[in-house]
N, C-alpha and C positions, 0 to 999 in steps of 0.2 A: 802361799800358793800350793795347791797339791802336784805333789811331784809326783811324777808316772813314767811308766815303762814299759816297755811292750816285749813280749820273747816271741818268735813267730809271729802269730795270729791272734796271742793272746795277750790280754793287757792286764800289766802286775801292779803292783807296788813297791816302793823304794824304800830304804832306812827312814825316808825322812816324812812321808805323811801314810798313814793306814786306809786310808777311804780313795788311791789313787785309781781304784777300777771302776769305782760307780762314775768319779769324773770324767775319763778317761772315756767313759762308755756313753756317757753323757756326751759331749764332744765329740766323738763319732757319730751320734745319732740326730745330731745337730745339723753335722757336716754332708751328712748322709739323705738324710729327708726335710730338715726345716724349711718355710720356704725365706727366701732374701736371696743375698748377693756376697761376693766378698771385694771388700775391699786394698786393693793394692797400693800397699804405701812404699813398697820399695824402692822407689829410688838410688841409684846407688851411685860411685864415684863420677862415670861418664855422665850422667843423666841428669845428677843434682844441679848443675846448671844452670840448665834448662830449663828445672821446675822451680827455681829460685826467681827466673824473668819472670817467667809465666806470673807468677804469685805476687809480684811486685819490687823483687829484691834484686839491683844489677849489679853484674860481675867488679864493680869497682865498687861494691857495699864490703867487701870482704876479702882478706887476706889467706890466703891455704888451704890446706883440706879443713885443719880442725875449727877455722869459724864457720866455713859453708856448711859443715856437719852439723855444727853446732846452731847455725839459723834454719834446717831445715830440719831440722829436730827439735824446734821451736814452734814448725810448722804443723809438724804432724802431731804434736802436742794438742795443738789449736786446734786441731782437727778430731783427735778420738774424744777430748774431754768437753766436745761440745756437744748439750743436750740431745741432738739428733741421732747422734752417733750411738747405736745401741743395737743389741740382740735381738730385737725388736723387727728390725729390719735388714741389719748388717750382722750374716753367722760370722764370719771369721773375718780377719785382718792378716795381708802378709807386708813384714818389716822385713827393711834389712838393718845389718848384722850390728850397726850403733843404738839401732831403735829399740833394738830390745834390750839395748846394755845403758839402757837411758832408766830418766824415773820419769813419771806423770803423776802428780796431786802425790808427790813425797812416797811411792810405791815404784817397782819395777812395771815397764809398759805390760809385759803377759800378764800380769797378776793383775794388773789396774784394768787390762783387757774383759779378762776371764771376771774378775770378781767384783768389778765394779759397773762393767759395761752386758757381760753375757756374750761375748765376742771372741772367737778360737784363734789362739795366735798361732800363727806361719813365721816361715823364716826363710829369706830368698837365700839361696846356699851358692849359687854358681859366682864367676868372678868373670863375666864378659866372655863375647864371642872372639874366636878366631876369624882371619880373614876367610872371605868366601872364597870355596874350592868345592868343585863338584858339585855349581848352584845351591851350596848351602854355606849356612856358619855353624860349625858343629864349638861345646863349651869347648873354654880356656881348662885346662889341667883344676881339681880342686883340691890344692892340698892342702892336707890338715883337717879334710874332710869328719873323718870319724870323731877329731879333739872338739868338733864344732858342734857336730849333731850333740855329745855327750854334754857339752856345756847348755845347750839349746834345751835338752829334755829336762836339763836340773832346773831350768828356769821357768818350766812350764808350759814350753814350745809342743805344740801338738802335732806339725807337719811343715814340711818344704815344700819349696819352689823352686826351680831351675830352668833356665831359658836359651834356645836354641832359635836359629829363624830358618825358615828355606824361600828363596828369592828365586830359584827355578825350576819346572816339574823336572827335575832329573830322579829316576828311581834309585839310580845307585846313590846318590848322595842322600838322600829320604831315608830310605833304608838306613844309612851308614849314622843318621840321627837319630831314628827310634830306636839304632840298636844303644847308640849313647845315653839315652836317656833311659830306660831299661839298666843298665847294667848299672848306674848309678841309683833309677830306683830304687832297686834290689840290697845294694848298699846305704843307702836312708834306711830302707825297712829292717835290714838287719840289726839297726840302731835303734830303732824302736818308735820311730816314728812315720806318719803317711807320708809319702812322695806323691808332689803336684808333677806330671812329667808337662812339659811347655815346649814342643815344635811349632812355633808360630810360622802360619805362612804369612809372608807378605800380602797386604793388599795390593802391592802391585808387582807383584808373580806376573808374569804375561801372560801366564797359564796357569788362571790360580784354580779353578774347577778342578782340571788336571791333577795337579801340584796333590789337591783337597783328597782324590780317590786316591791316588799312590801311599798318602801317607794313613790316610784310612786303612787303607789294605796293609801295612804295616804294622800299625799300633792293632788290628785283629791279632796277627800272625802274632805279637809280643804278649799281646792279653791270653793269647790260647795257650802259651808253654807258661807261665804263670802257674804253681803249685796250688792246687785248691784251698782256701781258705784266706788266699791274700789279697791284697786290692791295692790299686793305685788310683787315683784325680790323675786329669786331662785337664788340659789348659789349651785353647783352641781359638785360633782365627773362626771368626763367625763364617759358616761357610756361606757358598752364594748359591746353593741350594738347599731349599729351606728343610730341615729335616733331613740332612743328608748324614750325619754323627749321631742319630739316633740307633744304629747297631751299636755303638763304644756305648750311649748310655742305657742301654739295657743288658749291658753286656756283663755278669756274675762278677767278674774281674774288677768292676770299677764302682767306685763308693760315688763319684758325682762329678760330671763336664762341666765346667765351666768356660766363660770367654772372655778373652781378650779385646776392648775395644780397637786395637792394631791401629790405631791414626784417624780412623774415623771420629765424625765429630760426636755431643752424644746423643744429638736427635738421631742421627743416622743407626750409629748400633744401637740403642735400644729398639728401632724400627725393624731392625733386620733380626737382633737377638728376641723381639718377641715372635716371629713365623718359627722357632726353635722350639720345638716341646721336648721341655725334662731340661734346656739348657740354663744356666744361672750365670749372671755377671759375674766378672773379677776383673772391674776396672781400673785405672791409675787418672790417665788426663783425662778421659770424662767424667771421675767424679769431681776431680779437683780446679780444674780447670779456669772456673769462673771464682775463685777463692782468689781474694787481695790482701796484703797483710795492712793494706790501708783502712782495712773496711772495719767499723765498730762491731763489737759483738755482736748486734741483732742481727747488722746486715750480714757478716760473714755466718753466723748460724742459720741464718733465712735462706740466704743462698746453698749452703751442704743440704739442707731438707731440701729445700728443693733437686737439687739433684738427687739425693736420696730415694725422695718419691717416685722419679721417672726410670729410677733403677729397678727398685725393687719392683715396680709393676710391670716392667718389662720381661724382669726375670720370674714376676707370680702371674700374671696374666697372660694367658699367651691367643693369641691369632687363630 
């Protein structure tokens, strides 16, 4: 896998491969203008679950953290290395922090990503929200953060993700989230890799238009003190006005919005993320959603294209 690095604004190379800038540049320009979607695999302690019912597999299948780890890493397996799954239609992948410390077809998953699919690996870095205070849930502490990015970039990791929710238009707590997500950007990027920033708002914010302009007006005010030549990804509740995150995406400061399906089912956000122009998916349950670990290969590869297809033309086609 080529290994890369970034100082500032600029991307280097390591001891350990010499062609880590054409990759590197490669994969930004991927991440930057291709057209698809990304897909979200990270599930993480709270969630796996969840996504293990959903998928077929019940909480009396399995003992502790390390077999439910271990079968939903069996899942996501089933999921990148099947034919559909490709650069083709899907620029990046974001894993959490097992998935990438896994193998796929006898390879590390970045490597099997990047060099066998054409698919930029992410890596979800936050570690769960705190309770909500001041209509939001701002992240749990992340520590060990910088030992993680440094391990994440030897392995081929191209950028984070980190996830925040707001559940009410409060500005001080909005505010108090983009600053959090910001000051951590900043330290991702110091590491040498993109920061995805994720203040999800609730789809059911009681005021989520509201909720939508406060935190808009925010993530400007954080984009504009941003030192020239750097850039962050947005990770974003589809708003309910259509083309209303169009200043973030044309905004110098940001390489590319993407969204969150937030609970919606995925006829509904693809419906509403296609009236988005410039915006691109980065779902979890609706790409996954209709995946059964009962189903024979064709049918579980018949079903991922198909959601596949309604993703990416949601996110290439637009209204």
């Amino acid at each position: 896998m080529p290994y890369t690095y970034r100082v500032g604004n600029e991307w280097s190379t390591n001891q350990w491969f010499k062609e880590g800038t054409s990759v590197a540049n490669k994969m930004l320009t991927q991440i930057s203008e291709k057209d698809g979607f990304i897909a979200a695999l990270d599930q993480s302690g709270g969630s796996t679950p969840g996504a293990l019912r959903q998928y077929g597999i019940p909480d009396d299948a399995y003992n502790g953290d390390a077999e439910m780890f271990k079968l939903i890493h069996e899942m996501r397996v089933r999921i990148i290395t099947s034919p559909a799954f490709t650069g083709e239609k899907i620029i990046a992948a974001i894993l959490f922090e097992a998935t990438m410390d896994g193998q796929a077809q006898g390879k590390p998953v970045p490597s099997f990503l990047w060099e066998d699919r054409g698919v930029v690996p992410f890596l979800k870095v936050d570690k769960g929200l705190e309770a909500e205070k001041d209509g939001v849930r701002l992240m749990k502490p992340i520590p060990g953060l910088d030992t993680l990015l440094d391990r994440a970039r030897k392995v081929g990791i191209f950028g984070t993700k980190m996830r925040s929710v707001i559940e009410q238009n409060s500005p001080s707590g909005i505010a108090a989230i983009v600053k959090q997500q910001f000051e951590y950007g900043a330290q991702i990027d110091a590491c040498g890799l993109m920061p995805i920033l994720e203040p999800e708002v609730s789809i059911k914010a009681p005021d989520k238009a509201g909720a939508e302009k406060a935190l808009r007006d925010e993530i400007s005010k954080g984009l504009d003190a941003l030192p020239a030549g750097k850039q962050v990804m947005l990770k974003l509740t589809i708003p309910d006005v259509a083309d209303f995150y169009k200043p973030l995406i044309d905004h110098p400061r940001v390489a590319r919005v993407v969204a969150l399906s937030g609970g919606y089912t995925r006829t509904d956000a693809c419906k509403k993320l296609a009236h988005n122009h410039g915006m691109i998916a980065s779902f979890s349950r609706a790409l996954i959603n209709d995946l059964k670990k009962q189903m024979s290969d064709d049918e579980f590869n018949a079903k991922l294209a198909e959601a596949i297809d309604e993703i990416y033309e949601a996110s290439s086609v637009k209204v």
